[in-house]
C-alpha positions in Angstrom: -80.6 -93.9 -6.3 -83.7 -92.5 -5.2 -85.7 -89.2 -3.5 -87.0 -88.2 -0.6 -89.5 -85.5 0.2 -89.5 -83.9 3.3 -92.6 -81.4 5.1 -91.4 -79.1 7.8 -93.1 -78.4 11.8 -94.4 -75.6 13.6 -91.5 -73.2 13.5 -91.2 -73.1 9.9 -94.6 -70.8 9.1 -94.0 -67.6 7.6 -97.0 -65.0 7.4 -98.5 -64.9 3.5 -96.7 -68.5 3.0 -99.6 -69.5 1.2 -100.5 -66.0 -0.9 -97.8 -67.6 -3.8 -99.0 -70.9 -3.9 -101.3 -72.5 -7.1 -105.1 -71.2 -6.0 -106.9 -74.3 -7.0 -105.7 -75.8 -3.5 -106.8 -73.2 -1.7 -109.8 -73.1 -3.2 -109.9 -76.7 -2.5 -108.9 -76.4 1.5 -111.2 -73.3 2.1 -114.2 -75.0 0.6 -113.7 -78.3 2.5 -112.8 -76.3 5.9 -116.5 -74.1 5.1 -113.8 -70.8 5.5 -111.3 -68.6 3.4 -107.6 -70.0 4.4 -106.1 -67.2 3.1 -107.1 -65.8 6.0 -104.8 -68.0 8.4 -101.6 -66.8 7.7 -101.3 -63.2 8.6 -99.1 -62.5 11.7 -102.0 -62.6 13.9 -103.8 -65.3 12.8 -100.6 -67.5 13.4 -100.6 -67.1 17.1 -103.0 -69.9 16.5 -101.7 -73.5 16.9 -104.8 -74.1 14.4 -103.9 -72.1 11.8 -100.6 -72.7 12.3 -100.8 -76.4 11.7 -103.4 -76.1 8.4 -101.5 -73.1 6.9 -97.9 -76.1 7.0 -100.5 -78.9 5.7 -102.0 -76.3 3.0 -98.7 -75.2 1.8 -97.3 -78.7 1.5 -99.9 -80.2 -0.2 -100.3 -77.4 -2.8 -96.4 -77.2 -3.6 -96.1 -81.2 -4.3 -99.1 -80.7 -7.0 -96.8 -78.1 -8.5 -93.6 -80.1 -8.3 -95.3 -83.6 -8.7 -96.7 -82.9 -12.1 -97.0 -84.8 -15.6 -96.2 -88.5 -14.0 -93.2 -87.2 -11.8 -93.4 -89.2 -8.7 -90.5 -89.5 -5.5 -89.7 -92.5 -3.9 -89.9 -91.1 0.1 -92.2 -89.0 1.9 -91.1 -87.7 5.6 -92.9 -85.1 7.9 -91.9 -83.5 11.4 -94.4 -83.2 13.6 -97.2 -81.7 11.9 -95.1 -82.4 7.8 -95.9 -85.8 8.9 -99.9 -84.9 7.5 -99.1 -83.1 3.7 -96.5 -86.3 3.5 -99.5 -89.0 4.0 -101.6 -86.8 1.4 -99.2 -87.1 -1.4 -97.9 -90.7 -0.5 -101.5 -91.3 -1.4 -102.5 -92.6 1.7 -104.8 -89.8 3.5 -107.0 -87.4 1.5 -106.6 -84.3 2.0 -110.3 -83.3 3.2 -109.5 -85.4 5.9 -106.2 -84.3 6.6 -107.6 -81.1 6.8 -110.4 -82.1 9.4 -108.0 -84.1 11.3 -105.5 -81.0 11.5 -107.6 -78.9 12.2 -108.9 -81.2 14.7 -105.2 -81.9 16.5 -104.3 -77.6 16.4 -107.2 -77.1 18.7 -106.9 -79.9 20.7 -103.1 -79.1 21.5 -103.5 -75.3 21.9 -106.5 -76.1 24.4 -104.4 -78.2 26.5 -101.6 -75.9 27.4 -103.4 -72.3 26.3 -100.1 -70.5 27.7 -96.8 -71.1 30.1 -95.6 -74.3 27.7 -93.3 -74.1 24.5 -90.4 -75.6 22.9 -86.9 -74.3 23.3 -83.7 -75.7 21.0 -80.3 -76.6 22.0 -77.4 -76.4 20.2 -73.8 -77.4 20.7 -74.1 -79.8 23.2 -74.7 -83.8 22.7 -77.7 -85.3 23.6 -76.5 -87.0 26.6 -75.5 -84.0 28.0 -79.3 -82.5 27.3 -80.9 -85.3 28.8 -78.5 -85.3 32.0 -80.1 -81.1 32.2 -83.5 -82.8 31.6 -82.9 -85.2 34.6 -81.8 -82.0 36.6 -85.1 -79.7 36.4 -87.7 -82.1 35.8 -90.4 -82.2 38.5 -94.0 -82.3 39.1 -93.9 -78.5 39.3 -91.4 -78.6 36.6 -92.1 -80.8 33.4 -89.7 -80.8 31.0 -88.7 -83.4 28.2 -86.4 -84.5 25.5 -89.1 -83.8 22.0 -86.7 -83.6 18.9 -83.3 -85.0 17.9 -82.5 -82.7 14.9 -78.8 -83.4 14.7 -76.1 -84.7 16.6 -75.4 -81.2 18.7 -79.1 -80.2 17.9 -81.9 -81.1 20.1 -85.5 -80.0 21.1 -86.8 -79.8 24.4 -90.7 -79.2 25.3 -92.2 -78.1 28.9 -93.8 -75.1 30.8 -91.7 -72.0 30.6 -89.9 -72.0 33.8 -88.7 -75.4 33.7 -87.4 -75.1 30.1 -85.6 -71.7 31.2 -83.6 -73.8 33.6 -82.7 -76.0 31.4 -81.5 -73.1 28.7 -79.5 -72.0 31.6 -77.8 -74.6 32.5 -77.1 -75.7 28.9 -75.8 -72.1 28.6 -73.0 -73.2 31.4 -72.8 -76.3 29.8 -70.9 -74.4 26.6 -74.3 -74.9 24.7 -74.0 -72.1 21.7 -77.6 -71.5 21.1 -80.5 -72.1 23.9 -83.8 -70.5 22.1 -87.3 -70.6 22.7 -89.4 -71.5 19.6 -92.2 -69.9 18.0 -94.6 -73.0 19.3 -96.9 -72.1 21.9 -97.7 -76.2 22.8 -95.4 -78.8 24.6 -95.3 -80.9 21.5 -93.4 -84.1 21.2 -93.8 -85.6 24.9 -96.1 -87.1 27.6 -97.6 -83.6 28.4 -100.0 -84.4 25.2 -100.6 -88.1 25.6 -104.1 -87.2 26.5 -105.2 -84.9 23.1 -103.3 -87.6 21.2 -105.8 -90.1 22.7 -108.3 -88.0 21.5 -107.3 -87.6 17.8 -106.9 -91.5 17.1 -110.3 -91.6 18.0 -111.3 -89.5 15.4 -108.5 -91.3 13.3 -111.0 -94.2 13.6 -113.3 -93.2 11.7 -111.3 -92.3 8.5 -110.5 -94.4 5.5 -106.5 -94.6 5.0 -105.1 -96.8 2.4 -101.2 -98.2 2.1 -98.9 -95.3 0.8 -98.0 -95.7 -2.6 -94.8 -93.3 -1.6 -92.9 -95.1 0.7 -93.6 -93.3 3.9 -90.8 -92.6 6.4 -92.3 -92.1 10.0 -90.4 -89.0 11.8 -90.8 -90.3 15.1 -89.9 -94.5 14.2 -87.0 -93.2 11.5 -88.2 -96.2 9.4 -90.8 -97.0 7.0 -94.5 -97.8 7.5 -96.4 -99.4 5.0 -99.8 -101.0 7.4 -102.7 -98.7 7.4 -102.9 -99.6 11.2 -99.4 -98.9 11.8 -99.6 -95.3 9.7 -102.8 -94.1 11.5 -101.3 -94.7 15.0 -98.2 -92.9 13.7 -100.1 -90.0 12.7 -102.4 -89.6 15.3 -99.7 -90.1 18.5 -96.7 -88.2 16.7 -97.6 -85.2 18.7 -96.8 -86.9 21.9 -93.9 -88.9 20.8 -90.0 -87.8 20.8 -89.5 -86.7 17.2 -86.3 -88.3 15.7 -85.1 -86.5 12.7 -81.6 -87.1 12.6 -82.4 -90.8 12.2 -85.4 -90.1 9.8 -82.3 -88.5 7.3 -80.2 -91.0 8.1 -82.7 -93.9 7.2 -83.6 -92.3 4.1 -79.7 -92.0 3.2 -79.2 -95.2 3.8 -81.5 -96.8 2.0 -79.9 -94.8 -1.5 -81.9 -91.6 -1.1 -79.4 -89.2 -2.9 -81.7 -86.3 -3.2 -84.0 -84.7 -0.8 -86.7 -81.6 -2.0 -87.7 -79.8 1.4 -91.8 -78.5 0.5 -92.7 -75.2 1.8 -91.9 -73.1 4.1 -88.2 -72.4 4.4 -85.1 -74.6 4.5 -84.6 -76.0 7.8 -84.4 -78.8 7.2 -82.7 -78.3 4.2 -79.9 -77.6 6.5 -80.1 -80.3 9.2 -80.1 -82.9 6.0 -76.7 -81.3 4.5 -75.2 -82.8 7.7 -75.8 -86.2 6.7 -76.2 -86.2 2.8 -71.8 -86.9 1.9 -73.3 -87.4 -1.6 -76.4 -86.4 -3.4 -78.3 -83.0 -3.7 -80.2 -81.5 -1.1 -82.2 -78.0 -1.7 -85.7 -76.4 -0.5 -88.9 -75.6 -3.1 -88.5 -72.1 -1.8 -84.5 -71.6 -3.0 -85.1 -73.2 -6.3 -87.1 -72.7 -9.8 -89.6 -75.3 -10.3 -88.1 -76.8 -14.0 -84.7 -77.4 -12.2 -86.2 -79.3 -9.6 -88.4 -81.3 -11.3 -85.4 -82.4 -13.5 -83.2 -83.0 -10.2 -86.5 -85.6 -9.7 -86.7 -87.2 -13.5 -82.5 -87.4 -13.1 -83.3 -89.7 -9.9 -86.2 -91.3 -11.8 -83.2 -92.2 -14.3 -81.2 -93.9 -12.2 -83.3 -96.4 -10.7 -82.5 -100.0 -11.5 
């Protein structure tokens, strides 16, 4: 038996998500970023892709100190999209004034790309054969559009400009599809549209020092582990730009004896999409839970290791 943390995307911020969180990691972030992060997660400051992005990383990093604390360790670290940053920093295998730098980094690169018309919109109730047939449909010079997250099996993630994803929303609407919503993420994320700021990342990525995780860390866009420092740094630096498979993340992480998974701050999505795939085990968020009982749900895991 063994555990699995997971680090939510863009989507999951919440304005003051980091006012309850421990202060010496603030302290930490605003010191190494040269400004006061508390001041990146009001409502207006999250319009920004930026602050967006740091404010998940900050939150994810400072909640696993809390949780990961007198020797308590898990055995899986996972991330989607932007999780996939706070998950190298406690796998051990990016610090986190460099995650910082490089988030930063990535937030203004994407929102400078596509400053307005692009987005995300979800799908859900119809199979992801049936998305990608809508996909083929709209998708045009004029009209990008592409498959960017597989969340579940009747839950997908689609990324574009406006009008071509609107299309696709109504024709998924005809299609029987019970939910077609546009996302609070103002960047095409997950798809060929960012191929170029991706390109531009890993060549900051060159220049910083990562080491081999000593959390085994689950790549959200492979669904598998990677353990070479080559292999990690191009997963973090081109995960913006590549489909975003979640549904086989979970389903890796199950099936290599994972029976309980602790979703890090904000919220509980994903919390949810694992309850779909966990028949056995315990699944719960930091945010739904006190901190003793999940830190015993970890040294009960711990306990059953061979």
């Amino acid at each position: 038996m063994s555990s699995l943390l997971v680090f939510p995307g863009q989507g999951a911020q919440q304005p003051g998500m980091l006012q309850r969180l421990p202060r010496e990691t603030l302290i930490e972030a605003s010191d190494s970023l040269g400004e006061d992060v508390l001041q990146l997660d009001s409502s207006e400051a999250l319009r920004s892709t930026r602050a967006v992005q740091l404010c998940l990383l900050i939150a994810g990093v400072a909640a696993s100190r809390q949780l990961l604390q007198d020797g308590l360790t898990a055995d899986y670290v996972a991330g989607l999209s932007i999780g996939a940053y706070p998950a190298a920093v406690v796998a051990g295998a990016l610090s986190f004034s460099d995650a910082l730098h490089l988030v930063s980094l990535r937030g203004e690169l994407m929102q400078r790309a596509y400053p307005q018309g692009f987005g995300m919109t979800a799908i859900i109730g119809l199979q992801l054969s049936t998305v990608v047939d809508l996909l083929a449909q709209v998708h045009g010079a004029e009209t990008p559009v592409y498959l960017a997250n597989i969340n579940a099996d009747n839950q997908v993630v689609i990324a574009g400009n406006d009008k071509a994803m609107q299309a696709v929303a109504e024709l998924a609407r005809s299609r029987g599809a019970g939910l077609a919503k546009r996302l609070a993420v103002s960047v095409p994320s997950h798809c060929p549209l960012l191929d170029e700021p991706a390109q531009t990342l890993a060549e900051a990525f060159a220049n910083v020092e990562l080491k081999t995780p000593k959390i085994a860390y689950l790549s959200g866009s492979r669904a598998r582990p990677v353990t070479k420092v080559e292999a990690l740094r191009d997963d973090l630096a081109f995960n913006m730009c590549r489909v975003v498979d979640w549904r086989g993340t979970v389903q890796s992480a199950y099936e290599r004896g994972v029976r309980l998974q602790i979703e890090l701050p904000p919220g509980a999505v994903l919390t949810g999409l694992a309850r779909r795939v966990f028949e056995q085990g315990t699944v719960t968020a930091f945010d739904n839970a006190r901190l003793d009982t999940l830190q015993a749900l970890l040294r009960e895991e711990e306990g059953r290791r061979p």
